[in-house]
Residue frames as a rotation matrix with the C-alpha (Angstrom) as fourth column:
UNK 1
-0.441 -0.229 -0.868 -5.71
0.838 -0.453 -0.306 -12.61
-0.323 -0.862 0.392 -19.39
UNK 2
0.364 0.929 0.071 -7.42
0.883 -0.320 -0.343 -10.21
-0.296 0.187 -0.937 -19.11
UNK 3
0.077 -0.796 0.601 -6.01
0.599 -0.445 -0.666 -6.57
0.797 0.411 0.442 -20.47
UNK 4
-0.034 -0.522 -0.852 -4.34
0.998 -0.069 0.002 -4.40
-0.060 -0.850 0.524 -17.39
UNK 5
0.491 -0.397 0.776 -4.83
0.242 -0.793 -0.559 -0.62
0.837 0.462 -0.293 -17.89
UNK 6
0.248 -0.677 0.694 -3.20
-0.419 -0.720 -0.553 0.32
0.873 -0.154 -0.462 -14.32
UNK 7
0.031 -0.269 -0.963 -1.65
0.757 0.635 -0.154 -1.64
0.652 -0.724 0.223 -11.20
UNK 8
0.598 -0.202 0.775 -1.95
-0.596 -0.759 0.263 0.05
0.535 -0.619 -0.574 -7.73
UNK 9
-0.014 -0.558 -0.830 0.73
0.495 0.717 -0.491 -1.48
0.869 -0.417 0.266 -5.03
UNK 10
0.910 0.386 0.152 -0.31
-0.034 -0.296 0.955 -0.29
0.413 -0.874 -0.257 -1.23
UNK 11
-0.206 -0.973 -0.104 2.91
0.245 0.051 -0.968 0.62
0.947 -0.225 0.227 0.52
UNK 12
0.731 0.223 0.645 3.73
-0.259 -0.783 0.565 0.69
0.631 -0.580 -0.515 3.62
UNK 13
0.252 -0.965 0.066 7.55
-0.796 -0.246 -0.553 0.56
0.550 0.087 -0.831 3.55
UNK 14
0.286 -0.438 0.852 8.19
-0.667 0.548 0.505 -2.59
-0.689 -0.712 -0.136 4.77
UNK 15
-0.594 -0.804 -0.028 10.10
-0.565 0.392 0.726 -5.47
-0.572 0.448 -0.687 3.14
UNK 16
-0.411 0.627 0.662 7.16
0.539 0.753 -0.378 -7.20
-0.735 0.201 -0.647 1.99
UNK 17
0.796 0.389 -0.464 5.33
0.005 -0.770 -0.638 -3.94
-0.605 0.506 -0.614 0.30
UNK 18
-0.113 -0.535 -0.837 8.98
-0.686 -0.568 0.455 -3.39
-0.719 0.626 -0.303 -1.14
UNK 19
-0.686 -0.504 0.526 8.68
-0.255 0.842 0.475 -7.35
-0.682 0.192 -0.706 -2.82
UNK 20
0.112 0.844 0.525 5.28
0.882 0.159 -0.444 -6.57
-0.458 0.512 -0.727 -4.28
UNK 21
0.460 -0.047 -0.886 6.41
-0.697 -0.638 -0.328 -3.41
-0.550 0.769 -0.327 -5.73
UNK 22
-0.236 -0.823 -0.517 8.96
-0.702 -0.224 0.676 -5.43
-0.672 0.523 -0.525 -7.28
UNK 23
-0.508 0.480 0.715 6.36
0.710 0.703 0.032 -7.99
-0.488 0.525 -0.698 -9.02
UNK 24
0.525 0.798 -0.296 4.16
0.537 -0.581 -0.612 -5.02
-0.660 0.163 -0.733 -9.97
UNK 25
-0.019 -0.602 -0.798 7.05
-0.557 -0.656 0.509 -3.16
-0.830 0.454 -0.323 -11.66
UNK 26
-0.888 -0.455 -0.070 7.77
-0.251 0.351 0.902 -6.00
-0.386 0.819 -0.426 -13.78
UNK 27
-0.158 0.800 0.579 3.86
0.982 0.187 0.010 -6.51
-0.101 0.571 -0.815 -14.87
UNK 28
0.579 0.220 -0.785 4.00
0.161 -0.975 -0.155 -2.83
-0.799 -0.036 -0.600 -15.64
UNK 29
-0.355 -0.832 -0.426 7.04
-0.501 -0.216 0.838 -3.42
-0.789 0.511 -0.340 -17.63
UNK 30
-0.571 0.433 0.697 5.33
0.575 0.817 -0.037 -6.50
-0.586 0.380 -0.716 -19.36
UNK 31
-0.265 0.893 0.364 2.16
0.929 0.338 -0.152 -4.98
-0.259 0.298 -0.919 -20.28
UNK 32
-0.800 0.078 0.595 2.79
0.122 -0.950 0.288 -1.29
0.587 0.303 0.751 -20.56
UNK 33
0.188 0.805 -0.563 0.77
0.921 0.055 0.386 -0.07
0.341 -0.591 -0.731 -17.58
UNK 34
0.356 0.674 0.647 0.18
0.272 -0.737 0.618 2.16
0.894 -0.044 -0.446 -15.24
UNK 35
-0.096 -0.195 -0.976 1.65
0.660 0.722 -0.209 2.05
0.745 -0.664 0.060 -12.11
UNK 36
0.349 0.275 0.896 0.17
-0.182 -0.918 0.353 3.64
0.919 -0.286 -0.270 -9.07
UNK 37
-0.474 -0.563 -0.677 1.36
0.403 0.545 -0.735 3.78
0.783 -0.621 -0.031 -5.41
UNK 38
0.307 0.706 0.638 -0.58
-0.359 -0.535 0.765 4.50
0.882 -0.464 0.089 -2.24
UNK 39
-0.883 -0.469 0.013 0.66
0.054 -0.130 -0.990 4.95
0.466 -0.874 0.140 1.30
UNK 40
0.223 0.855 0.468 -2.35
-0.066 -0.466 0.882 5.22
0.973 -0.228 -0.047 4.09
UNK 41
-0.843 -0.335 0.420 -1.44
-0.260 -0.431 -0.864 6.97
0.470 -0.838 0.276 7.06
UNK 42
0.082 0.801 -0.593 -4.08
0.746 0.345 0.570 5.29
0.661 -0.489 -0.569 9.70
UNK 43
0.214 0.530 0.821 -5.56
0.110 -0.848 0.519 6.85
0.971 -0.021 -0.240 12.20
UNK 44
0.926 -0.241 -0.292 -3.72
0.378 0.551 0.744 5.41
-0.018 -0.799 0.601 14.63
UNK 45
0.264 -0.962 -0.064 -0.87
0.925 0.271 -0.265 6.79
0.273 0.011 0.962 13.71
UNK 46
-0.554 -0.211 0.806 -1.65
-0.227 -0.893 -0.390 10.04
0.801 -0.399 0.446 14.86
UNK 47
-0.068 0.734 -0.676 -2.97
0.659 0.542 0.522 9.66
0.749 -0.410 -0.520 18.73
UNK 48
0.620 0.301 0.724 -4.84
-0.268 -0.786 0.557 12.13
0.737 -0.540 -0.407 20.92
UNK 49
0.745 -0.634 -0.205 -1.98
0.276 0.014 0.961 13.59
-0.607 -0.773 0.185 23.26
UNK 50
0.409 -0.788 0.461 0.05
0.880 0.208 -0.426 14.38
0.240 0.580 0.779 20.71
UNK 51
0.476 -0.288 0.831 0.37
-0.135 -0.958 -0.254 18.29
0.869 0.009 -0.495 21.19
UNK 52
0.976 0.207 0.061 0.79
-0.142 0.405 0.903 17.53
0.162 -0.891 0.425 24.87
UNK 53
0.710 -0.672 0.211 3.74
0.601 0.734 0.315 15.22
-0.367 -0.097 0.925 24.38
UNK 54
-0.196 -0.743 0.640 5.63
0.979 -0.115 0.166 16.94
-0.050 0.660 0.750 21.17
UNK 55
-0.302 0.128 -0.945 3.91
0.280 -0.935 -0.216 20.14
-0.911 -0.330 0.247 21.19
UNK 56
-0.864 0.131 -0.486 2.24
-0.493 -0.409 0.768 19.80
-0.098 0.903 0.418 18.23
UNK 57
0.241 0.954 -0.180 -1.37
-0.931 0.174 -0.322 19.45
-0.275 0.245 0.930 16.81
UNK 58
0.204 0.713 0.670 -2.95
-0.197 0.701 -0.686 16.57
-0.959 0.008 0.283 15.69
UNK 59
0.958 0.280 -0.064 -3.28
0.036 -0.338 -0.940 18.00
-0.285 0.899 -0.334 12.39
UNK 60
0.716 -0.561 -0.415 0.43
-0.692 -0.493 -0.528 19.38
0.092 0.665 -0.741 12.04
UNK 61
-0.124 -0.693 0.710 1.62
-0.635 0.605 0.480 16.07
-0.762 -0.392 -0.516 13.24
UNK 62
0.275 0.560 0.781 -0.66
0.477 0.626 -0.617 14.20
-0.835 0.542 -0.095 10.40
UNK 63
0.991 0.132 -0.024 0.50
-0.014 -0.084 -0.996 16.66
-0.133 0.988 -0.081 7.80
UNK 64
-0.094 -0.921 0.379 4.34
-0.928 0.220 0.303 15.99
-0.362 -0.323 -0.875 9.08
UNK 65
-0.185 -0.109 0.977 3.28
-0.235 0.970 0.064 12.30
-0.954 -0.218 -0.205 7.95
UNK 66
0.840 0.370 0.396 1.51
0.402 0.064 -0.913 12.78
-0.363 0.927 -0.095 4.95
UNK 67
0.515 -0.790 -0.332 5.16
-0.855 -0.503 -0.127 14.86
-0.067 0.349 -0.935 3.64
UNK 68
-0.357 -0.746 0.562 7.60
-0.662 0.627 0.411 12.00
-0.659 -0.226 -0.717 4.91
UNK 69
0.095 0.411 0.907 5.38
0.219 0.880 -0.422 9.27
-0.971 0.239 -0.006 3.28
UNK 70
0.921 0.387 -0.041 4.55
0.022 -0.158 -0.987 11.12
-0.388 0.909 -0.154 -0.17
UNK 71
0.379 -0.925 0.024 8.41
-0.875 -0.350 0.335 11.58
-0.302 -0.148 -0.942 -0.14
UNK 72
-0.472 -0.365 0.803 9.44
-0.381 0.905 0.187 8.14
-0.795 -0.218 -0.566 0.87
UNK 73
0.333 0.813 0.478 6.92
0.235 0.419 -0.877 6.88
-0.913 0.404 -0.051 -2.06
UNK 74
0.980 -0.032 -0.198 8.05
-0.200 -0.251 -0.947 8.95
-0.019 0.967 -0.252 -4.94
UNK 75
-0.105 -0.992 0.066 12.11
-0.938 0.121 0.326 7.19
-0.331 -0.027 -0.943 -3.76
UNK 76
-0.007 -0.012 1.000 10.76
0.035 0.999 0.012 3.70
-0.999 0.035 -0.007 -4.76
UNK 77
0.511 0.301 0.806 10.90
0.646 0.484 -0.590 4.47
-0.568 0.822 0.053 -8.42
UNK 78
-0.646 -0.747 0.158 14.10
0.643 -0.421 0.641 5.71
-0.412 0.516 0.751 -10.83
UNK 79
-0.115 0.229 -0.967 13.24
-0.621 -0.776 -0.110 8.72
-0.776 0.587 0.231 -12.90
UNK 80
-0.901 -0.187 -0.392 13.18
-0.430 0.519 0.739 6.38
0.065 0.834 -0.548 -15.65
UNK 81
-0.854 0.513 -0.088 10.42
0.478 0.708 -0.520 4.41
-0.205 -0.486 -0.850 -13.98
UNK 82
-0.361 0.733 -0.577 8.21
0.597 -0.294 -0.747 7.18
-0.717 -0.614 -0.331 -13.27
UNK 83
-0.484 0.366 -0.795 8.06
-0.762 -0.623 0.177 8.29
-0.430 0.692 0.580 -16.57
UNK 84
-0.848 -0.419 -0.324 7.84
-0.527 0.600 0.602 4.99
-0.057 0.681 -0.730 -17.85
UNK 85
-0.749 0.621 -0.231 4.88
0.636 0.771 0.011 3.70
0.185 -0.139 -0.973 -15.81
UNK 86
-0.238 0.724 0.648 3.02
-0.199 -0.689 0.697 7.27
0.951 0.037 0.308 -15.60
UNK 87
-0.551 -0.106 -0.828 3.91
0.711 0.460 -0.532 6.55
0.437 -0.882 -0.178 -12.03
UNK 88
0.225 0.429 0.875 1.13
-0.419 -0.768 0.484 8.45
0.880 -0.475 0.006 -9.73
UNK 89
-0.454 0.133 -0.881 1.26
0.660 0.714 -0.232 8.23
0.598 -0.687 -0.412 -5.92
UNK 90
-0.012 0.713 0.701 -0.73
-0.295 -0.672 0.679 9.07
0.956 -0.198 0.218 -3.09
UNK 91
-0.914 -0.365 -0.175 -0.99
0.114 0.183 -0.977 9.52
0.389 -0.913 -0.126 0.55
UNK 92
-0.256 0.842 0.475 -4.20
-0.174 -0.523 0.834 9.24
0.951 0.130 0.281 2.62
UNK 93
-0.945 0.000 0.328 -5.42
-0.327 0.048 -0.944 8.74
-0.016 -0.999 -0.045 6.05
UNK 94
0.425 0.870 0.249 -7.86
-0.856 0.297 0.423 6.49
0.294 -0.393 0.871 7.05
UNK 95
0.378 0.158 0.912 -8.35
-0.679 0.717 0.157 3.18
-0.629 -0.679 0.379 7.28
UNK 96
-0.589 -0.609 -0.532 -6.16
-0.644 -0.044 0.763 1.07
-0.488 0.792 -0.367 4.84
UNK 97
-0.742 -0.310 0.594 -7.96
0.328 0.605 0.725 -1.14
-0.585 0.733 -0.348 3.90
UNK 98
0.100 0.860 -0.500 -10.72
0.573 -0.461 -0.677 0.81
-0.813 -0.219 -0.539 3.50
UNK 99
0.211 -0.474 -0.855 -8.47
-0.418 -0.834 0.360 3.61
-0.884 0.281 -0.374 1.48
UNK 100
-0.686 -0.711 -0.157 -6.89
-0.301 0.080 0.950 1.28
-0.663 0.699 -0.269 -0.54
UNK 101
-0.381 0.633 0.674 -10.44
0.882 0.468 0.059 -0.30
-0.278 0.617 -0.736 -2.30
UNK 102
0.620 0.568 -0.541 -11.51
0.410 -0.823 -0.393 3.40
-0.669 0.022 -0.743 -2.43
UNK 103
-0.243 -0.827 -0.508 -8.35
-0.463 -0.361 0.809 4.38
-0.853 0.432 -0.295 -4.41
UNK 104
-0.751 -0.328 0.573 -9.01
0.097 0.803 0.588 1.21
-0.653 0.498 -0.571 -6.43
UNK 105
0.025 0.936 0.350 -12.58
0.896 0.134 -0.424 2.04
-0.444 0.324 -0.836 -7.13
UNK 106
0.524 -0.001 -0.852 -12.03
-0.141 -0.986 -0.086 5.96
-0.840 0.165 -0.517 -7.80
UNK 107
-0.167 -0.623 -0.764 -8.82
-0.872 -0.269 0.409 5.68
-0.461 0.734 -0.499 -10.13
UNK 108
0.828 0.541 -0.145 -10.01
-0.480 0.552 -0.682 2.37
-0.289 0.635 0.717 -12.20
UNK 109
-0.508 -0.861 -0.013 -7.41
-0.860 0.508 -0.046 0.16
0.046 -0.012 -0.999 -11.20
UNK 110
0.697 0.519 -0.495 -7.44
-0.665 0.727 -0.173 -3.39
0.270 0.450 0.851 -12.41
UNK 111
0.705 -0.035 -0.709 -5.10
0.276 0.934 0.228 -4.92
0.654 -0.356 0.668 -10.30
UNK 112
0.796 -0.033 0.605 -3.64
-0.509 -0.577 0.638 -4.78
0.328 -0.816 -0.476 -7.01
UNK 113
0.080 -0.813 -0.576 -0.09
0.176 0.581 -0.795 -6.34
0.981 -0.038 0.189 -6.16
UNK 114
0.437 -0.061 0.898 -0.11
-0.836 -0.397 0.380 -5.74
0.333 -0.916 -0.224 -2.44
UNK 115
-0.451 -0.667 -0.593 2.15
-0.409 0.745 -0.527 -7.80
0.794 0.005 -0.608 0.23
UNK 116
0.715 0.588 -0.378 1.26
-0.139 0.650 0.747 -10.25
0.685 -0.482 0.546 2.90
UNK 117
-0.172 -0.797 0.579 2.98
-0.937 -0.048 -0.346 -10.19
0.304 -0.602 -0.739 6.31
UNK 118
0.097 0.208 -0.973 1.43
-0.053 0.978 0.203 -14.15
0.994 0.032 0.106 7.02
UNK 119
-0.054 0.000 0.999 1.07
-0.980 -0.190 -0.053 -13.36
0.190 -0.982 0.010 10.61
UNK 120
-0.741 0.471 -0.479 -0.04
0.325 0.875 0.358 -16.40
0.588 0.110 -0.802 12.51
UNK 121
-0.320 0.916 -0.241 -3.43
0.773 0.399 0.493 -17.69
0.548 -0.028 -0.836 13.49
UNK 122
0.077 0.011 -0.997 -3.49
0.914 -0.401 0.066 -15.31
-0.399 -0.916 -0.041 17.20
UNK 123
-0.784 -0.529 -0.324 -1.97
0.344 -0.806 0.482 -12.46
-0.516 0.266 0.814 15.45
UNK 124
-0.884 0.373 0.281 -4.52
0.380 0.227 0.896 -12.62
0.270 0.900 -0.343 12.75
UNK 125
-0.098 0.913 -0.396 -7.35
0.731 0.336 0.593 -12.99
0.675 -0.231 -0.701 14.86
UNK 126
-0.284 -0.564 -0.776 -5.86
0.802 -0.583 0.130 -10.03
-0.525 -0.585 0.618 17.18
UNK 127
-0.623 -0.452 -0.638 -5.20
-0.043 -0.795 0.605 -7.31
-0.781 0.404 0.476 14.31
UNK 128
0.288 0.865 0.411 -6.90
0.162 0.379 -0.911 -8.98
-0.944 0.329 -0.031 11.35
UNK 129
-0.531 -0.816 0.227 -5.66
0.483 -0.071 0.873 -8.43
-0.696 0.573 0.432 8.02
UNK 130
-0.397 -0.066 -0.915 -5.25
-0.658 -0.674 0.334 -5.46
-0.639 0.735 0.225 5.23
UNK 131
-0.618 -0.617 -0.487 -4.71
-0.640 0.035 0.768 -7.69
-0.457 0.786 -0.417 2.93
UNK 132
-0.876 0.479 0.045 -7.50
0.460 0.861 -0.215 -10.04
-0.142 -0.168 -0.976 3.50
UNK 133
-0.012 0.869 -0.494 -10.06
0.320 -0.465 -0.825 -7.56
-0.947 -0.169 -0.273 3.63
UNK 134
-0.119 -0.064 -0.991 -8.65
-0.687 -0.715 0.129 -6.65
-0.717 0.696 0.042 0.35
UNK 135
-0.993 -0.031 0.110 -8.65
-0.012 0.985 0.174 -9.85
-0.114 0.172 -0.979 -1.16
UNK 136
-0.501 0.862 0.077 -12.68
0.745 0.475 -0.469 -9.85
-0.440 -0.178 -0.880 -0.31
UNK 137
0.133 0.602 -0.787 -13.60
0.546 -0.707 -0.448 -6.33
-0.827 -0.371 -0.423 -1.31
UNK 138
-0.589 -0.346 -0.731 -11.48
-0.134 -0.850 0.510 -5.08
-0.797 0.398 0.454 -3.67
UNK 139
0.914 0.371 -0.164 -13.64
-0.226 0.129 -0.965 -4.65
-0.337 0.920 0.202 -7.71
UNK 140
0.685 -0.466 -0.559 -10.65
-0.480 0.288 -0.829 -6.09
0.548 0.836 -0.026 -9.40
UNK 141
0.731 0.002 -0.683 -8.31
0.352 0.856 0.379 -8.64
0.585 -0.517 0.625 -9.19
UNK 142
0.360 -0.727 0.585 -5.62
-0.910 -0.412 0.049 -8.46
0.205 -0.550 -0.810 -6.42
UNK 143
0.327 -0.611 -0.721 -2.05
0.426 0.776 -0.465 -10.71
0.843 -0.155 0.514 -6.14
UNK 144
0.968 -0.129 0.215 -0.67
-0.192 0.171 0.966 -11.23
-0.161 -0.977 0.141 -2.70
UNK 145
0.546 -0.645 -0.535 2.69
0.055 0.665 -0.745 -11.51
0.836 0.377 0.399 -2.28
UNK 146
0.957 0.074 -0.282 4.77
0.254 0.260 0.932 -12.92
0.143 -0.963 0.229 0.64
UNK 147
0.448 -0.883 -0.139 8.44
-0.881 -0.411 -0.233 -11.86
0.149 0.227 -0.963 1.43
UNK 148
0.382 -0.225 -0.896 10.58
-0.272 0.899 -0.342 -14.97
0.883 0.375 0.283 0.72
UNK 149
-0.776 -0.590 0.224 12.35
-0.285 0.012 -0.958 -15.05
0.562 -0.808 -0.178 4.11
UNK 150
-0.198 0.704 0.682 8.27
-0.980 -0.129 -0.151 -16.01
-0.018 -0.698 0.716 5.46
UNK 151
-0.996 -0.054 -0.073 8.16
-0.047 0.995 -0.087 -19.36
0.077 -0.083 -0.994 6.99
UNK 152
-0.273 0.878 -0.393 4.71
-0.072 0.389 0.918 -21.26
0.959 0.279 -0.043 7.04
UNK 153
-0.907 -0.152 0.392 2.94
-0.398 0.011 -0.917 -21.49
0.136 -0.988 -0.070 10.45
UNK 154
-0.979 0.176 -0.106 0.52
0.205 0.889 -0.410 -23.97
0.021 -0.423 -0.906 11.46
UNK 155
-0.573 0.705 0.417 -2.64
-0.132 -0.582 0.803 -23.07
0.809 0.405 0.426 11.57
């Protein structure tokens, strides 16, 4: 194997993201890594109309997200952790996958622990997939990991 200097793990707070932090922790623990999180606020999640609706900007609705998230991110790891793994995280806004090979490529991360929601076939073909695109793109290697509770679906 090859030697690990830092693991990133793409969150985005769901039960699956939480199941690949928890493989990534323990190859962090293992190998004495790095360990980085990264949150990417799409662009979808802010949508024109927002002032309108809530009375607020675009902008002050996107930097209302980018807070909650960078927040929510630095709760997934004990004080202990975050000293332990030189725990960095980050919040951005684009396109995830997009963001998350850019992170990878900027901060010289050598592997990616990211989860897999296993849509099926329709879905897939519908939405497409994060994780897939990462899988094809990313410069280093990247584990998948499903949440155990995901049944198999036909293809």
């Amino acid at each position: 194997m090859t030697s690990t200097k830092a693991i990133l793990v793409p969150i985005d707070f769901s039960d699956t993201s939480a199941q690949a932090l928890h493989y990534a922790k323990e190859f962090a623990r293992r190998f004495e890594k790095g360990l980085h999180l990264l949150h990417v606020v799409s662009d979808a999640d802010v949508s024109p109309g927002t002032e309108a609706f809530w009375g607020f900007s675009d902008k002050e609705v996107q930097r209302r997200w980018i807070e909650v998230a960078t927040a929510k991110l630095e709760g997934h790891c004990s004080d202990r952790e975050q000293a332990a793994f030189g725990l960095r995280t980050a919040v951005e806004v684009g396109t995830p996958f997009v963001e998350i090979i850019r992170y990878a490529r900027t901060h010289e991360i050598d592997l990616i622990v990211m989860g897999t929601h296993g849509r099926g076939a329709v879905k897939h073909l519908l939405m497409g997939s994060v994780a897939e695109q990462v899988v094809r793109q990313a410069p280093c290697a990247v584990l998948t990991v499903r949440h155990p509770s995901h049944k198999f679906e036909k293809p």
